[in-house]
C-alpha positions in Angstrom: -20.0 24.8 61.2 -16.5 22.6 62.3 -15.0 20.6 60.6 -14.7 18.3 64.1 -15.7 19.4 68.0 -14.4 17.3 70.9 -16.5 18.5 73.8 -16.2 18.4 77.3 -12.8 16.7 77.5 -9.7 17.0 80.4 -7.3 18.7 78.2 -3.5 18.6 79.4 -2.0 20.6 76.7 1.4 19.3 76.2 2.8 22.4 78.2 2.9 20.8 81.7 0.1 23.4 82.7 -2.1 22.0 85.1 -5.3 20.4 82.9 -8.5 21.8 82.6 -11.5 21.3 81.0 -13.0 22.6 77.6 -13.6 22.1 73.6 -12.1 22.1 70.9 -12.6 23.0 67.3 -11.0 21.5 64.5 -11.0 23.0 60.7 -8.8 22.0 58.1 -6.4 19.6 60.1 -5.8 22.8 62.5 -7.2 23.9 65.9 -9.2 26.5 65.6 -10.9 27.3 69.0 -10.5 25.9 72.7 -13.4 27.1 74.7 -16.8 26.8 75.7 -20.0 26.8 73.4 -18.0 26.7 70.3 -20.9 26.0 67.7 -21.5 23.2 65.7 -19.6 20.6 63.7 -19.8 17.9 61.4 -18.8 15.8 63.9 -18.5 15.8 67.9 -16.1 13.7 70.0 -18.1 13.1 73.5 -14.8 13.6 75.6 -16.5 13.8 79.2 -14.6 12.2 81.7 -11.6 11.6 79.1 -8.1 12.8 78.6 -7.5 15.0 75.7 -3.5 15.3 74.9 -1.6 16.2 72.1 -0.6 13.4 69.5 2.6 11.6 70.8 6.1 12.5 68.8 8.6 9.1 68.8 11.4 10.3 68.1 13.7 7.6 68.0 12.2 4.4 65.2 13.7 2.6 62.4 10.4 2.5 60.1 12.9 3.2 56.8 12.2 0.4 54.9 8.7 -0.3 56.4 7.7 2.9 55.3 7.9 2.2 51.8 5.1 -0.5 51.5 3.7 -0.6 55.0 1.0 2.7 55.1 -0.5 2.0 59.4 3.5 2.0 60.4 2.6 -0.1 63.1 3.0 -0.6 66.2 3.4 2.8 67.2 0.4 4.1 65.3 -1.5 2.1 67.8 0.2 3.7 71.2 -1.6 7.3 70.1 2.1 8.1 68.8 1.1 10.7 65.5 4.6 11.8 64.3 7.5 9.2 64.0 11.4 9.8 63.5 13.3 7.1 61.5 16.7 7.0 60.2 18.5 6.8 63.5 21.5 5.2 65.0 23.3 6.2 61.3 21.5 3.5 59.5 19.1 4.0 56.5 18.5 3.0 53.0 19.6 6.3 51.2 22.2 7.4 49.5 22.4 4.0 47.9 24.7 3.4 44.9 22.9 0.8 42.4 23.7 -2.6 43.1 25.1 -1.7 46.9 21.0 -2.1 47.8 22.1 -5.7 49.3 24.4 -4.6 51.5 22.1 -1.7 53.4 19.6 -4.0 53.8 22.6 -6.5 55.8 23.6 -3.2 57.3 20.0 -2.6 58.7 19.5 -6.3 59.4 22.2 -7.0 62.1 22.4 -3.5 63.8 18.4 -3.0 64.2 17.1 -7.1 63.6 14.7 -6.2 60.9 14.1 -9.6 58.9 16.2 -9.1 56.0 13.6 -11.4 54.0 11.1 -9.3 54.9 13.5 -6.0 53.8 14.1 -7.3 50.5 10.5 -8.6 49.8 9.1 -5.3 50.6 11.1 -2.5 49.6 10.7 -1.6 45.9 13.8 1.2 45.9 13.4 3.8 43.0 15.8 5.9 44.4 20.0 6.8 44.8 20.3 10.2 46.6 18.6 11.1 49.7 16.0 13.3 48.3 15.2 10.6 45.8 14.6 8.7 48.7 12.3 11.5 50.4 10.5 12.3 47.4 9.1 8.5 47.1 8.2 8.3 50.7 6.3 11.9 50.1 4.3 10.5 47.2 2.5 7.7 49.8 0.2 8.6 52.7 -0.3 7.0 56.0 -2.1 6.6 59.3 0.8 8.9 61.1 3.3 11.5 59.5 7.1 10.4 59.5 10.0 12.6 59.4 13.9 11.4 59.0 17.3 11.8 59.4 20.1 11.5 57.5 22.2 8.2 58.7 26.5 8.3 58.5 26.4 4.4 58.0 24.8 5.0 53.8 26.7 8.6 53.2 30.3 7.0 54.4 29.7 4.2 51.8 28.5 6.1 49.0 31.2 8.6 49.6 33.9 6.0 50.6 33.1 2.8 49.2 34.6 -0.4 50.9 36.2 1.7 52.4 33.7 3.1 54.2 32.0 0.4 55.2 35.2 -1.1 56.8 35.6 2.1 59.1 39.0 3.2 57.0 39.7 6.8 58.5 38.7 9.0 56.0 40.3 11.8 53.7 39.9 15.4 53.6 38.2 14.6 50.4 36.0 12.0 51.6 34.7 14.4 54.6 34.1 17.2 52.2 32.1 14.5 49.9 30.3 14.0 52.9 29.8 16.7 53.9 28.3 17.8 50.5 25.6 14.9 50.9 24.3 16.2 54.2 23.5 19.5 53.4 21.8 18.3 50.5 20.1 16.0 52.5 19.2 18.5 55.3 18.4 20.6 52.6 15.9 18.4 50.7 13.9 17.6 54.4 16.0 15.5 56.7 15.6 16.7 60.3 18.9 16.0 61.2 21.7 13.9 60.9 22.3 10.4 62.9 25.3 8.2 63.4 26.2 5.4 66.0 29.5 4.7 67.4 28.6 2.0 70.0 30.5 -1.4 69.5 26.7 -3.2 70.1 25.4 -2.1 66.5 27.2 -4.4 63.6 26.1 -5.2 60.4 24.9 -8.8 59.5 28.3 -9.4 58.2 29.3 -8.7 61.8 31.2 -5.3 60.8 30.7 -2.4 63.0 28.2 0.4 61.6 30.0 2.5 59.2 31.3 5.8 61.3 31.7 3.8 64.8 35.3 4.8 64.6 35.0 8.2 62.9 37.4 10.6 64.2 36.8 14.1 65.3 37.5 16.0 62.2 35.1 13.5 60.1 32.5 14.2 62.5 33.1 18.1 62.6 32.8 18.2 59.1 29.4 16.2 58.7 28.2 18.6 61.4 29.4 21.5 59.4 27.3 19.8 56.3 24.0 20.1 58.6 24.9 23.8 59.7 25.6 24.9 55.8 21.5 23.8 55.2 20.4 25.8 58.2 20.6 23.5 61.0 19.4 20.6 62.6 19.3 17.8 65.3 22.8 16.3 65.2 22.2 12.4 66.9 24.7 10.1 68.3 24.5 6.7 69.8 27.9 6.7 71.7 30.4 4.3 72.1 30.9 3.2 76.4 26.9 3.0 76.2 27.6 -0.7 77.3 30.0 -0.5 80.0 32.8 1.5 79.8 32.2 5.3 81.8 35.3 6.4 80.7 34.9 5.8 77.2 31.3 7.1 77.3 31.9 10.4 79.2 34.5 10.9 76.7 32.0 10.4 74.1 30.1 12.9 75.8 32.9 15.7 75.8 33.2 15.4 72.0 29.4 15.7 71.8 29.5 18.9 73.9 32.8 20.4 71.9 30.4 19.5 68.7 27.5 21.1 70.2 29.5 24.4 71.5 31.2 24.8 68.0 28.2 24.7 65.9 25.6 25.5 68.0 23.3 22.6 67.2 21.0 20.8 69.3 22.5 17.2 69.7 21.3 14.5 71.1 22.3 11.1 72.0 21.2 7.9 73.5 22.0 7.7 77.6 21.0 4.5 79.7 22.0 2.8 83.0 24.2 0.0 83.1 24.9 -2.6 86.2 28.8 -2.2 85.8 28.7 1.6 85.8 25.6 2.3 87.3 25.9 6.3 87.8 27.6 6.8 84.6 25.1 8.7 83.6 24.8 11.1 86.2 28.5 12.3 84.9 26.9 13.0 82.1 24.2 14.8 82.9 26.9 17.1 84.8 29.2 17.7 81.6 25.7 18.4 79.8 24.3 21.0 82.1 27.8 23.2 81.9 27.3 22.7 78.1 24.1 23.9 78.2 24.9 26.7 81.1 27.5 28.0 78.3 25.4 28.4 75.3 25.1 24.9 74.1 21.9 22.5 73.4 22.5 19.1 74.4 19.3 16.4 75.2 20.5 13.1 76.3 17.9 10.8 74.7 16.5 7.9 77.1 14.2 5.0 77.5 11.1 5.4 80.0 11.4 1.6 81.0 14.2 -1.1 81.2 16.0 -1.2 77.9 16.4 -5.5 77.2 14.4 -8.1 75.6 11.0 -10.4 75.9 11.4 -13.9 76.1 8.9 -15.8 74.9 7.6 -19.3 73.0 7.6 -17.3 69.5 10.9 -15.7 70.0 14.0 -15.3 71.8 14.0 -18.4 75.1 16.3 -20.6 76.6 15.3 -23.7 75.0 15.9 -22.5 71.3 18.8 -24.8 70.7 16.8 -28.3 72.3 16.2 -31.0 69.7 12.6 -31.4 70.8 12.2 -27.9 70.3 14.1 -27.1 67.3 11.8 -30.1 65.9 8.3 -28.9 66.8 9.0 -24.9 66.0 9.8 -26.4 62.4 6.1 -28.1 62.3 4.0 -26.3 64.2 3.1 -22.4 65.0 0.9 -20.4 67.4 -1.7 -22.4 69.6 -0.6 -25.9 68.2 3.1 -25.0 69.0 2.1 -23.8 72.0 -0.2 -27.0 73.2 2.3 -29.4 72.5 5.0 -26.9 74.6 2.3 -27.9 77.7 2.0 -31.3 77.4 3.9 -32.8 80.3 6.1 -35.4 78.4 7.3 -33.0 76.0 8.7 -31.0 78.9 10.1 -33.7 80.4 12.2 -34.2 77.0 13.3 -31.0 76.6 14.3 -30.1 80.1 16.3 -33.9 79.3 18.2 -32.8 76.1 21.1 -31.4 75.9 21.5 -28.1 73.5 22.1 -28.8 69.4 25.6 -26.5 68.3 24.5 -23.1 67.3 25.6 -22.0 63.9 27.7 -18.4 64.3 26.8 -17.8 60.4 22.9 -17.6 62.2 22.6 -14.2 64.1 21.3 -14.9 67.7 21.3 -18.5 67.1 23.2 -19.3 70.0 20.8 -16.8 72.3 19.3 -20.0 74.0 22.1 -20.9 75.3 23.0 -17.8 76.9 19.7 -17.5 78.1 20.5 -20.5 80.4 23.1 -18.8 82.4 20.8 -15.3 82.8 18.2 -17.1 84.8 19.4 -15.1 88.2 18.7 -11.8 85.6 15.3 -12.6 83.9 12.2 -12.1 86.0 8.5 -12.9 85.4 6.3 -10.0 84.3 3.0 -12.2 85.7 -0.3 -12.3 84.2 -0.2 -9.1 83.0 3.1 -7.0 81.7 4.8 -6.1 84.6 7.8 -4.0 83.6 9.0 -3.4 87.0 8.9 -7.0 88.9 11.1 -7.1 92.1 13.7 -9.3 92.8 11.9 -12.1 94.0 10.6 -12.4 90.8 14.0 -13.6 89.1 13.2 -17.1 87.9 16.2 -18.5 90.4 14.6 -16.8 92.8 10.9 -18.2 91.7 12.6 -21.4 91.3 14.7 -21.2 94.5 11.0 -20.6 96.6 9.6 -23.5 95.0 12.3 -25.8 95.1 12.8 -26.8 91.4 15.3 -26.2 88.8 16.0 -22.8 86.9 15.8 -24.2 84.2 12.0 -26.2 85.2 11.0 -23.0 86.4 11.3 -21.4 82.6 10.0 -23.6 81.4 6.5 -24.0 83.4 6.3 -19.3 83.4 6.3 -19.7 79.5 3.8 -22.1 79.8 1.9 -19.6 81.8 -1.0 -17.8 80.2 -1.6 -20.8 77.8 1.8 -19.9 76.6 1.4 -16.9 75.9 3.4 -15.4 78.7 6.7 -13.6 78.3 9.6 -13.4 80.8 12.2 -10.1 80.9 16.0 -9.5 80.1 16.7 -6.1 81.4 19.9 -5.3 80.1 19.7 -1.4 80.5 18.2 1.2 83.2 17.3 -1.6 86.0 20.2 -1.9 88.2 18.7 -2.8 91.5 15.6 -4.4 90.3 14.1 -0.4 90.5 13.4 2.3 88.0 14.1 5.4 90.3 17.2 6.1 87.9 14.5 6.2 84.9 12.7 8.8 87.1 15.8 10.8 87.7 16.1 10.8 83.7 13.0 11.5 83.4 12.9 14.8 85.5 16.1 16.2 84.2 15.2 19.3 82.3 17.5 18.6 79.5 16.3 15.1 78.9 13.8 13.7 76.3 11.9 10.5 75.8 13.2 8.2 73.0 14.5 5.1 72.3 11.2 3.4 71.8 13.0 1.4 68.7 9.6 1.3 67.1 10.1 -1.0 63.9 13.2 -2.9 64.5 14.4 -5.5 67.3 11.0 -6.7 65.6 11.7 -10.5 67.2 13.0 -9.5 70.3 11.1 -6.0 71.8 7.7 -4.2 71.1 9.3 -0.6 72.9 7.0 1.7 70.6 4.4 1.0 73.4 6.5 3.0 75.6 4.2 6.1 75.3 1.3 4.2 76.8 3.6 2.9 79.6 4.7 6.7 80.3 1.1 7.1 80.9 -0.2 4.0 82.6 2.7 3.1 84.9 4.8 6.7 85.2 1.7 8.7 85.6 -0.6 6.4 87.6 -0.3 3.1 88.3 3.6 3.2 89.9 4.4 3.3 93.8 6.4 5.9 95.1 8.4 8.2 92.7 6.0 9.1 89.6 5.2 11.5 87.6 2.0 13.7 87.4 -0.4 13.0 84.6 0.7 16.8 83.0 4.6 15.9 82.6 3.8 12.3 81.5 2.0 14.2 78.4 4.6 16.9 78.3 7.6 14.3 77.6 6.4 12.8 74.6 4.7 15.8 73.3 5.9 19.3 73.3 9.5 18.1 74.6 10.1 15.8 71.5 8.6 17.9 69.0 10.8 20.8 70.0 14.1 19.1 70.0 13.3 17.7 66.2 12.2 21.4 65.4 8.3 20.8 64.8 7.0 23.5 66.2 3.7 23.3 64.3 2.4 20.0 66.8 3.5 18.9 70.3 1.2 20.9 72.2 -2.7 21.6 72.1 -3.2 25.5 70.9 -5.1 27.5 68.4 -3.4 27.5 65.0 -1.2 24.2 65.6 -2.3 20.9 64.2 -5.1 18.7 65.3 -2.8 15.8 66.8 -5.0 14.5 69.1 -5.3 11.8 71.3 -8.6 11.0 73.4 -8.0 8.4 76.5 -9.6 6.6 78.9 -7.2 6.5 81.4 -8.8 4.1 83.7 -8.6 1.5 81.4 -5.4 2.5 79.6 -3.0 -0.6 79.6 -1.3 -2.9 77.2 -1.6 -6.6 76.6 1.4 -9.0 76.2 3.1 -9.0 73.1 2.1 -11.4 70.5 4.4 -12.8 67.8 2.9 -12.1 64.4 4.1 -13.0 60.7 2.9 -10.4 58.8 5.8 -8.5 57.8 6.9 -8.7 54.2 7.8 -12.9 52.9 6.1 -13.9 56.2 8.6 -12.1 58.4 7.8 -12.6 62.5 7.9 -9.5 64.7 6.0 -8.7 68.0 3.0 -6.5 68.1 1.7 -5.2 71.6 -1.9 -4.0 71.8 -3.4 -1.3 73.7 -7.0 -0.5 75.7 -7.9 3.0 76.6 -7.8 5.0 73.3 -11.1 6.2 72.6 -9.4 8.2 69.9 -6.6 9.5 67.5 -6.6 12.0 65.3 -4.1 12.9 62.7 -4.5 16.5 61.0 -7.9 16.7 62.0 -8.9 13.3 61.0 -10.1 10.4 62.9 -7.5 7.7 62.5 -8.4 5.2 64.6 -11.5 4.2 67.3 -11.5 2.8 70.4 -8.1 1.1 69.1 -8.7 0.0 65.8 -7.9 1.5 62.6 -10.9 4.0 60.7 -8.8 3.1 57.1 -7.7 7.2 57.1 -4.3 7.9 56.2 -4.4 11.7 56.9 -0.4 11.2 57.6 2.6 12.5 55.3 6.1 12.7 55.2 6.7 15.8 56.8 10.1 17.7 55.8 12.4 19.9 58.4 11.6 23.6 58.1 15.3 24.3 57.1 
């Protein structure tokens, strides 16, 4: 008698095999059998005429505070993702001297927008060093496991003090201190090690990230701290990422010199940009001779363009409009969104002219801006659309219909009762096409990531990216796509492997029952919806999902036809080193 059958499903493994059909047996969180006629069970999936895949790894999220009072860690626990990575881009909550608590959370706030009301309401701390820090989120349980690195931006400022925190270059004593706190923190669980060095991540009190400046000898040294605990993913998010391909492929030698000295798998973050739009094929050329001699270097990317939703309940260009400004302070949800339709309220705000932002505000002046990106933002229609052509700008929509821009905004939010969202792609959409993500995607070195899941909480809902892979990249996209097998492959085996769990990632006998079941003719995902549910009422957008019959989390059924059973099968799960 099993524990759990699912019978009769399409299984695609997670290898890139071609799929095929039969059961599996679950036992004590673990697969036991994948067959025909397996025997009974306490319980049997009905899979016929469903996809059966592995549980989806996210490698890249920034759940580090959320994962001390929030046990779903949604949304990515809704996109069939079962394994989640957070402490990247170098930030994170531990080491933390006491008293310096404030000034992680600032730190965390401006470089990933994670409402620092909502940080402060709902982290309790209880911790200093990083495996203080591990051991309380290993005494909770959730829906999904989580795993973490170790970020620069906390271990320079522990280590270095203001110092630190200001980017001072730092001593041969302050590496070795360093140093010192990786391998403990590698060696208490961390999977890795993370730091950022682009110019786009500043703290609330508009500093760069601690580290964004770190010279090569700091960096060997932390490196060397990961080696001394046995190894582990060394992570990057470089600086040039914006524009500069000079700058970037620099960043991307060091990487390589880092990754051929050590022998460490590193990865770092790798998108296209409209100023240097094949930037990244250079790179992909300096990482193949890296890897052709010995090293193990995975650019990490983003499946879909890498920018921002506009909508009523966040970011749009009328932000900054007294008639705005006025009913966003009174009104919420439907009501805000009624009174945005009525036609003499439009008329005043398309009338008024834009209230001084206030620089001490972080985005507050986004509006504004918005208003001179109209030739950049398209509509996504009635449904999310992530790749609109270029007639779908709104100057183009508003050229074709022979009104203002600026009307023409305003009337697409107002589509969908409001509920509508328009798109700022500022990464991986030069052309109006994705056929560079497809490149990305197809490079053998590559791996999916990026989704963001947890921060940018106003502004993106990316940690629906692995339904997208599977809906648009695997079925519904014209032209260049990829099969059903890879799409599964990407977010499965390829990210486990690069964070070194080799215990999930794939469907086989003996691994752990991570387990999604799909529909995937009615996989697809809703427009996001603003939601104040974070910690001290703190907005962020949520994007729901169709088409999972079923997760399961070592062995256990986590959540039905998209909604969530109440198991939290899910643990912090440590690095084998």
């Amino acid at each position: 008698m099993h524990d759990l059958i699912i019978r009769g499903g399409t299984l695609v493994d997670g290898t890139g095999a071609p799929r095929f059909t039969a059961d599996i047996a679950i036992n004590n969180g673990r697969i036991t059998a994948i067959g025909n006629d397996l025997g009974e069970a306490s319980e049997v999936l009905d899979a016929t005429g469903l996809v059966v895949t592995p549980g989806f790894v996210d490698i890249h999220t920034h759940y580090d505070g959320q994962a001390t009072w929030d046990d779903l860690l949604e949304p990515s626990s809704g996109h069939g993702v079962t394994t989640v990575v957070a402490g990247n881009c170098g930030v994170g909550f531990a080491p933390v001297r006491p008293g310096k608590e404030e000034w992680l959370v600032q730190l965390m706030e401006g470089v990933e927008d994670i409402p620092g009301t909502a940080l402060h309401e709902g982290i309790s701390w209880g911790w200093e060093s990083f495996p203080e820090y591990l051991d309380v989120l290993d005494s909770r349980t959730y829906a999904i496991d989580i795993a973490t690195y170790v970020g620069h931006g906390p271990i320079r400022a522990y280590v270095m003090g203001d110092r630190g925190a200001r980017n001072e270059p730092a001593t041969p004593e302050d590496i070795a201190g360093m140093k010192q706190l990786v391998t403990e923190a590698i060696a208490a669980g961390a999977i890795g090690f993370s730091s950022s060095r682009t110019l786009n991540h500043k703290a609330r009190d508009g500093e760069p990230v601690p580290g964004t400046f770190a010279a090569e000898d700091e960096l060997n040294g932390l490196a060397d701290g990961v080696c001394d605990a046995g190894g582990g993913l060394f992570e990057i998010a470089p600086q040039g990422l914006e524009f500069e391909a000079e700058v970037f492929l620099g960043e991307v030698d060091l990487l390589s010199r880092i990754a051929l000295r050590t022998g460490l798998p590193v990865t770092f973050a790798m998108l296209q940009n409209e100023r240097n739009p094949d930037s990244w094929r250079l790179a992909l050329d300096k990482v193949d001779a890296t890897n052709a001699a010995g090293g193990n270097m995975r650019p990490q990317i983003a499946a879909r363009p890498f920018g921002m939703m506009i909508g009523w309940a966040n970011n749009n260009p009328f932000t900054k409009r007294p008639t705005v400004v006025d009913l966003v302070s009174r009104l919420d949800g439907e009501a805000l969104r009624a009174e945005l339709r009525k036609p003499e309220v439009k008329a005043a705000v398309l009338s008024e002219t834009d209230l001084p932002s206030d620089e001490s505000i972080q985005f507050d002046g986004l509006g504004p801006f918005l208003q001179l990106m109209l030739d950049k933002i398209y509509s996504m229609g009635d449904t999310p659309n992530y790749e609109p052509s270029a007639d779908n700008t709104v100057a183009a929509l508003a050229a074709t219909h022979g009104v203002d821009p600026l009307e023409m905004a305003y009337d697409l939010l107002n589509t969908a009762e409001g509920n509508a969202f328009l798109m700022l792609p500022f990464f991986n959409y030069v052309g109006g096409t994705q056929d560079a993500i497809y490149e990305m995607l197809q490079h053998p070195a590559t791996v999916s990531g990026l989704s963001d899941g947890g921060a940018h909480c106003r502004m993106i809902c990316d940690a629906s990216i692995p339904t997208y892979v599977l809906s648009h990249w695997a079925r519904d996209r014209e032209g260049l796509k990829l099969t059903l097998e890879q799409a599964v492959k990407c977010q499965t085996h390829d990210t486990a492997e690069v964070v070194g769990f080799h215990d999930r990632g794939t469907i086989a006998v003996g691994l752990r029952a991570d387990i999604n079941i799909i529909d995937m003719d009615t996989l697809d995902l809703e427009y996001p919806r603003a939601v104040d549910d974070l910690p001290a009422g703190g907005r962020r957008l949520m994007q729901a999902a169709h088409g999972y019959v079923a997760t399961i989390v070592n062995g256990e059924i986590t959540r039905r036809n998209g909604a969530d059973t109440g198991a939290r099968p899910g643990r912090l799960v440590r690095s084998a080193h």
